[in-house]
C-alpha positions as CSV (number, residue, x, y, z in Angstrom):
1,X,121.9,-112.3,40.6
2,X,122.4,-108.7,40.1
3,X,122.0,-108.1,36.3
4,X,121.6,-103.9,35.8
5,X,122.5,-101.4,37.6
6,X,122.2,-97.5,37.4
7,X,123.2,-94.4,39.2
8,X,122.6,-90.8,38.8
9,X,126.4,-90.4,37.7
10,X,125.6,-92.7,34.5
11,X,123.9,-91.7,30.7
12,X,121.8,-95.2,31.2
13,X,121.4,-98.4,32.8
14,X,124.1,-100.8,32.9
15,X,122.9,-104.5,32.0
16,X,125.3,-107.4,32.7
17,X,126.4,-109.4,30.3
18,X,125.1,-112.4,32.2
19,X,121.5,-111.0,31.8
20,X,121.4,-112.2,27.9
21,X,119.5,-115.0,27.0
22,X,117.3,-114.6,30.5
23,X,114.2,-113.7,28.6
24,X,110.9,-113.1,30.4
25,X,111.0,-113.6,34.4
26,X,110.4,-111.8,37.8
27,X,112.7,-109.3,39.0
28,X,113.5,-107.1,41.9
29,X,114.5,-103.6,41.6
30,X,115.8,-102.0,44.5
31,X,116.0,-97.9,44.7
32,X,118.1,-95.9,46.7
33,X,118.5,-92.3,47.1
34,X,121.4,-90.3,49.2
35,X,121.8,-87.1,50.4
36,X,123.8,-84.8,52.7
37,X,122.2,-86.2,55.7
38,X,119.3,-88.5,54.5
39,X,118.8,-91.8,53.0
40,X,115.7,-93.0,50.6
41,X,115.4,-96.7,49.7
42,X,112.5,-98.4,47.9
43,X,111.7,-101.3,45.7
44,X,109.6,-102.4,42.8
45,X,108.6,-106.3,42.2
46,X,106.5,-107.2,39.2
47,X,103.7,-109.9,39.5
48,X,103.7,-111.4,36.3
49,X,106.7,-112.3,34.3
50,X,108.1,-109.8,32.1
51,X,111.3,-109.0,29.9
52,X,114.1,-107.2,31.4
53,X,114.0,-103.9,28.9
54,X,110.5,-103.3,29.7
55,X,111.1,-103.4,33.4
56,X,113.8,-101.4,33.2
57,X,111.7,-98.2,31.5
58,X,109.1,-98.6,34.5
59,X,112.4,-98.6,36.6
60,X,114.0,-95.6,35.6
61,X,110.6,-94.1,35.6
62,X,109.7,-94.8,39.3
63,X,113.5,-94.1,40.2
64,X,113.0,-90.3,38.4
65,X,109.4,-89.6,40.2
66,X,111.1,-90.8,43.6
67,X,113.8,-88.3,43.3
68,X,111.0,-85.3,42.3
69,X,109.4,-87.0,45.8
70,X,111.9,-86.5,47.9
71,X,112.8,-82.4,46.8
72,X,116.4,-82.8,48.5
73,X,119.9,-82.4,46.9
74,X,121.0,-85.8,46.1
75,X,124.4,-87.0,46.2
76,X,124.0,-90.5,45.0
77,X,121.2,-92.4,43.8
78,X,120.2,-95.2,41.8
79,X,119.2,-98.5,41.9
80,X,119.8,-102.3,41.2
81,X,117.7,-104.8,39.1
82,X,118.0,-108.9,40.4
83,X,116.7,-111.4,38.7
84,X,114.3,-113.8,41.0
85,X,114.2,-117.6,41.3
């Protein structure tokens, strides 16, 4: 289940309303970067359980030093955050 999203073209992430109440889990957050002619993906999954807002700052974190990485003009990036069974 998706529950966040964010992209390059937004102030912040975007948490679904169906991510209240889900307190501590694992979660996968999957990057993407996209330019004229290239295309970046990546993903982050935590170990141990954790809450959704403190993933979320390691996301936009990782997500900000990939596109610093990469040194090309981005057209869209972002990523999504899904909650794991």
């Amino acid at each position: 289940m998706i529950v966040a999203t964010y992209s390059v073209h937004d102030d912040a992430p975007l948490i679904s309303s169906k991510a209240a109440g889900l307190g501590s889990g694992l979660w996968l957050v999957k990057l993407y970067a996209r330019g004229e002619t290239e295309r970046h993906t990546d993903q982050i999954r935590n170990s141990q359980p954790c809450h959704l807002s403190d993933l979320l700052q390691l996301a936009v974190q990782t997500h900000d030093d990939m596109l610093n990485e990469l040194g090309w003009l981005v057209v869209d990036a972002g990523f999504q955050v899904l909650r794991l069974r």
